[in-house]
N, C-alpha and C positions, 0 to 999 in steps of 0.2 A: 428423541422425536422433538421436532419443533412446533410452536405456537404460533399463529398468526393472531391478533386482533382484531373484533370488527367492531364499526362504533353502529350500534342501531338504537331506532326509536325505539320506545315502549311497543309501537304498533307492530313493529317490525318482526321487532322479539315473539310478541306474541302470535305472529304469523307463522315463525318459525319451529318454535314450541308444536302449534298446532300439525305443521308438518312432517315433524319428527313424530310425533304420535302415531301419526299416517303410517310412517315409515316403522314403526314400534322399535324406535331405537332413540341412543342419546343424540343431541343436538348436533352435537359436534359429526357425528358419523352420519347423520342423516344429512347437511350439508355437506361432505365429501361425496355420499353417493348422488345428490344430486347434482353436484357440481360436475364429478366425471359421466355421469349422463350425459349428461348437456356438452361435453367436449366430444364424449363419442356421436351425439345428434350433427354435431356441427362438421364434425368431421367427414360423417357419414354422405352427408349433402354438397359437402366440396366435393368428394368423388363423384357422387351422382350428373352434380352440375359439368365438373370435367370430363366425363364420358359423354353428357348429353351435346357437349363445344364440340369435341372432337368428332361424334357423328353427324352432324351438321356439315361440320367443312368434309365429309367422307373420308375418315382419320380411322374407320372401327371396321373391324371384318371379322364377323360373326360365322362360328362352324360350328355344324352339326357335333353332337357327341362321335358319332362314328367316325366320323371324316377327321377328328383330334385325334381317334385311337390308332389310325391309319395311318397319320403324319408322326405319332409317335409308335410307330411299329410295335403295336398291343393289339 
């Protein structure tokens, strides 16, 4: 496993601390899980935003559950 470094203040640290508490875990793991939070948020909202582009320009065509299970002969 590798190590990354971070250089933080005192305050920083102690912000961190406190959120890891939150998290009732170590420092180190409670920055992973908030960091891939925050990739999966970000991620979540580029789809959001690109589905909301494409219906705009009339790019999206929306079917009923039935009408899917019909196209796919179920």
């Amino acid at each position: 496993m590798s190590n990354i470094t971070l250089r933080l203040t005192d305050e920083e640290r102690e912000i961190l601390n406190n959120v890891a508490h939150l998290y009732a875990d170590k420092l180190s793991t409670a920055i992973k899980t908030i960091l891939f939070e925050k990739i999966e948020e970000d991620y979540n909202l580029k789809i959001v935003k690109d589905f909301e582009k494409r219906e705009k320009e009339n790019k999206v065509e929306l079917v009923s559950l039935s009408d899917f299970r019909k196209k796919l002969g179920v």
